[in-house]
DRENDO-1510 file (C-alpha; in Angstrom, 1 decimal, always signed):
<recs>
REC; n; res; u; v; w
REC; 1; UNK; +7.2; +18.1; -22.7 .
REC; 2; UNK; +7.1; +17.5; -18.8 .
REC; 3; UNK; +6.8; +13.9; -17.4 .
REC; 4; UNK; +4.8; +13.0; -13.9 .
REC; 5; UNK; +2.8; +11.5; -11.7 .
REC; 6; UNK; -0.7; +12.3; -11.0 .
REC; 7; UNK; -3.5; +10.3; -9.4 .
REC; 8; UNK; -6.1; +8.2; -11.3 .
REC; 9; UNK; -8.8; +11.0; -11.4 .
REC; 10; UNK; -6.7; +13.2; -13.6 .
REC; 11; UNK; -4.9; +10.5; -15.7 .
REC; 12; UNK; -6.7; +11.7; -18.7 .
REC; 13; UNK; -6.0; +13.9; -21.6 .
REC; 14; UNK; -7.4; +17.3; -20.9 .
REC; 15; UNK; -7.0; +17.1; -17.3 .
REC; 16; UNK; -5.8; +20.4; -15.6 .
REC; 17; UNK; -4.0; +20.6; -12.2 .
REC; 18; UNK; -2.4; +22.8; -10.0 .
REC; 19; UNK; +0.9; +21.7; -8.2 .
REC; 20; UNK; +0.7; +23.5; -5.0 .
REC; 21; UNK; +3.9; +22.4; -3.2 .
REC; 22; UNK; +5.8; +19.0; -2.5 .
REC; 23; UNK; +4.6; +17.0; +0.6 .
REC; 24; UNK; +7.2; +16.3; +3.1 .
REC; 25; UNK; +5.6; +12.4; +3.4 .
REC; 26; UNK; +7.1; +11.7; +0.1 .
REC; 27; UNK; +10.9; +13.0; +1.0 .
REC; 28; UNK; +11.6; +8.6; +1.4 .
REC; 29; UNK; +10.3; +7.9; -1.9 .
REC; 30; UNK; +12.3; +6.8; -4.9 .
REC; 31; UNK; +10.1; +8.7; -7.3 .
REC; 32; UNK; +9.8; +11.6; -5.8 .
REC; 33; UNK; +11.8; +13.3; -8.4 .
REC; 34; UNK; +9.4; +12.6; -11.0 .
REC; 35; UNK; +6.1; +14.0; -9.0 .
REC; 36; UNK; +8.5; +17.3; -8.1 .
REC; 37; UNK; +9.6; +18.5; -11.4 .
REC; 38; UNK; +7.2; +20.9; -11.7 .
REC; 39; UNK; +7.1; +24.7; -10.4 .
REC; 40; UNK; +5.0; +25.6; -7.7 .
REC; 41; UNK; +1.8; +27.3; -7.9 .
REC; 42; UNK; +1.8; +26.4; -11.6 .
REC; 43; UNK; -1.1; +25.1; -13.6 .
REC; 44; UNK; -0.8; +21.8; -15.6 .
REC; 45; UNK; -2.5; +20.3; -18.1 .
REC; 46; UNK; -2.4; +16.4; -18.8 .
REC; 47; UNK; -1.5; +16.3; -23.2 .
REC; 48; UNK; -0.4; +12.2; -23.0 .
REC; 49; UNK; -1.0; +9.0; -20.9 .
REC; 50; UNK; +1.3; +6.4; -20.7 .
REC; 51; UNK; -0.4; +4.2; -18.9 .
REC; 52; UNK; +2.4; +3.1; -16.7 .
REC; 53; UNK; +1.1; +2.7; -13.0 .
REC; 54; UNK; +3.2; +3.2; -10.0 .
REC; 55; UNK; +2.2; +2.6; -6.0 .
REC; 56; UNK; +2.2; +5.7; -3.9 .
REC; 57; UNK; +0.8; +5.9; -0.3 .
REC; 58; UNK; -0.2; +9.5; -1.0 .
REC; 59; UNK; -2.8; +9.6; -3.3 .
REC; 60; UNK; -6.6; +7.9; -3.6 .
REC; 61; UNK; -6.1; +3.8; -4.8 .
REC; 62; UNK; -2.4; +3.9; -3.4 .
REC; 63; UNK; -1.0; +4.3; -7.0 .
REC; 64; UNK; -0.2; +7.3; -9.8 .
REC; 65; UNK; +0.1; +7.3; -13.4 .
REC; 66; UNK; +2.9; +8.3; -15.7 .
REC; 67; UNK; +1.4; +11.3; -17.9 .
REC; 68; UNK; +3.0; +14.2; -20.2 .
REC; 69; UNK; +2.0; +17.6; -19.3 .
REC; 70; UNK; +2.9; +20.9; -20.7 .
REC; 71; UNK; +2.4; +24.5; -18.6 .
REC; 72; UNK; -0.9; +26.4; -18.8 .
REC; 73; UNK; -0.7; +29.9; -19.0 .
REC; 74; UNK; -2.6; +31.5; -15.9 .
REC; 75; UNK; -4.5; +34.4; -17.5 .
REC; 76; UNK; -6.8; +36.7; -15.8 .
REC; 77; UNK; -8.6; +40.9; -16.1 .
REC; 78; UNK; -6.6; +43.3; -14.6 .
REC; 79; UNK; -7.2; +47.3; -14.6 .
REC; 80; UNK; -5.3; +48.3; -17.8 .
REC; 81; UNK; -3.3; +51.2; -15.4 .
REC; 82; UNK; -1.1; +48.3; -13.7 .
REC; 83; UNK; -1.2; +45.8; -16.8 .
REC; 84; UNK; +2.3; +46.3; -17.8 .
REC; 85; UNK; +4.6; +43.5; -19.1 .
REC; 86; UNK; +7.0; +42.2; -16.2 .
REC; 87; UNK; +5.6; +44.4; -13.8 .
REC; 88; UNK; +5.1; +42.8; -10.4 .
REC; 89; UNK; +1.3; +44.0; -9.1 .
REC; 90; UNK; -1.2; +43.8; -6.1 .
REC; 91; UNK; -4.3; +42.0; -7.4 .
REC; 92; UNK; -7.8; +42.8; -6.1 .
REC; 93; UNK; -10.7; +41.5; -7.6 .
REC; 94; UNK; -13.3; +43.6; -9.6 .
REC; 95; UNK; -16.5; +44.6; -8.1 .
REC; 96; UNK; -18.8; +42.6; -10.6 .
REC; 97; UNK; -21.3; +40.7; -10.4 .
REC; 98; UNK; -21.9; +39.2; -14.4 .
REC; 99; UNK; -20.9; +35.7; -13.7 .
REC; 100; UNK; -22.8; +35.0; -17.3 .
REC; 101; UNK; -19.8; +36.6; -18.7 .
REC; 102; UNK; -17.6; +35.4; -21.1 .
REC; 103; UNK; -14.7; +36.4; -19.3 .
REC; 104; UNK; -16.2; +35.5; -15.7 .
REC; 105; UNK; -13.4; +32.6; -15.4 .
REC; 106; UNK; -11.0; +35.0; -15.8 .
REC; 107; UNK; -12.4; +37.7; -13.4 .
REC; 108; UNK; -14.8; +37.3; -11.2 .
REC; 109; UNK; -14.0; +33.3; -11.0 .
REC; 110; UNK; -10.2; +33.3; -11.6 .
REC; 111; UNK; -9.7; +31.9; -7.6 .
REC; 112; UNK; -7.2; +34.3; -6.6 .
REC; 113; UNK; -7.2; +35.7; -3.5 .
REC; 114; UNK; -7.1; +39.8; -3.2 .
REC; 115; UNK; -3.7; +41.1; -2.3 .
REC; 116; UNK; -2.1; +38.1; -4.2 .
REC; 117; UNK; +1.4; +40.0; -5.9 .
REC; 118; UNK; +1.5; +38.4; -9.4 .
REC; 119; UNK; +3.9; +39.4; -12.1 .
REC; 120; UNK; +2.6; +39.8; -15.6 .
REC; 121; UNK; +3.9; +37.9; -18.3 .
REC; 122; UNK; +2.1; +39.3; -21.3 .
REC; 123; UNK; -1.0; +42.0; -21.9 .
REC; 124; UNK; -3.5; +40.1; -24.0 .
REC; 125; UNK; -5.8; +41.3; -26.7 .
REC; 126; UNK; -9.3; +40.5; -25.1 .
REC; 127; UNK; -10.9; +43.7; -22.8 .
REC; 128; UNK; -13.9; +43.3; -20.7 .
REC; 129; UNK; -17.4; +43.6; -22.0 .
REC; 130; UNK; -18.9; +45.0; -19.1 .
REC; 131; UNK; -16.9; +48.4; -19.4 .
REC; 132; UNK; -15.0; +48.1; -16.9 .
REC; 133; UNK; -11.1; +49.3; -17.8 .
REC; 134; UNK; -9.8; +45.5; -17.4 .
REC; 135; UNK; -7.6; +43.8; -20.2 .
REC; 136; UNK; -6.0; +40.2; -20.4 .
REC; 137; UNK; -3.1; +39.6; -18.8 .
REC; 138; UNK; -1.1; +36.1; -18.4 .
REC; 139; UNK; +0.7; +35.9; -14.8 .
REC; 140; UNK; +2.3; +33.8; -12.9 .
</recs>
C-alpha cells in the first residue's frame, strides 16, 4: 500500500493515473514528500480514500486528497521475437487497424510512442487474434 495526494477528479476508488514527473512549483511545500513517493512514468490506481483534504496551489479547487494506491502493471503486444523476460527493447507499434479488438488497448491504443526502450517484466499468456506474431508482455 502507497499513500498520496491526487486531485478531486481522481479521488475515487478505481481511478487510474500516471505520475509523470515532480513539478519544480511544489519544491517549497511541506507535503511534497507525500505527492513524490511514487516512480516516474508509472501507472497508479486509486484502491482507498481517506477523505482527508489538503490545500495545494497546483491542482484544480486548490486542494488534494489523501488516497491508497497500489502499482498497475503496464502491459502491452509485442512481436514474440523480442518478448523476452528482462530484456530491454525498441517498441514500434503494429501496423493494425482492428480497433474492435479485444486487445486494441493493449496495441494499437497502448499510448506509447514508437522508439520508446521498455524493459519487459513478464511474457503473458494472451497472443493476438488477428494473427499477427504479438504476445503479452508487462513493461515498465
Amino acid at each position: 500500500m502507497i499513500i498520496t495526494l491526487v486531485p478531486d477528479y481522481l479521488n475515487k476508488e478505481g481511478s487510474i493515473f500516471q505520475f509523470v514527473s515532480p513539478l519544480k512549483e511544489c519544491s517549497v511545500c511541506n507535503l511534497r514528500n507525500v505527492c513524490y513517493n511514487l516512480n516516474v512514468n508509472s501507472y497508479y490506481e486509486v484502491t482507498k480514500t481517506r477523505g482527508k483534504e489538503h490545500k495545494c496551489f497546483v491542482h484544480p479547487g486548490d486542494k488534494v486528497f489523501t488516497v491508497e494506491v497500489t502499482e498497475k502493471k503496464r502491459t502491452i503486444m509485442l512481436p514474440k521475437k523480442i518478448a523476452k523476460e528482462g530484456a530491454i527493447v525498441t517498441y514500434k507499434h503494429t501496423k493494425c487497424d482492428n480497433f474492435d479488438c479485444e486487445l486494441a488497448d493493449r496495441c494499437i491504443l497502448n499510448m506509447i510512442k514508437d522508439e520508446s526502450k521498455i524493459k519487459v517484466q513478464r511474457i503473458g499468456e494472451a497472443k493476438c487474434p488477428d494473427g499477427y506474431d504479438l504476445v503479452e508482455a508487462d513493461f515498465e
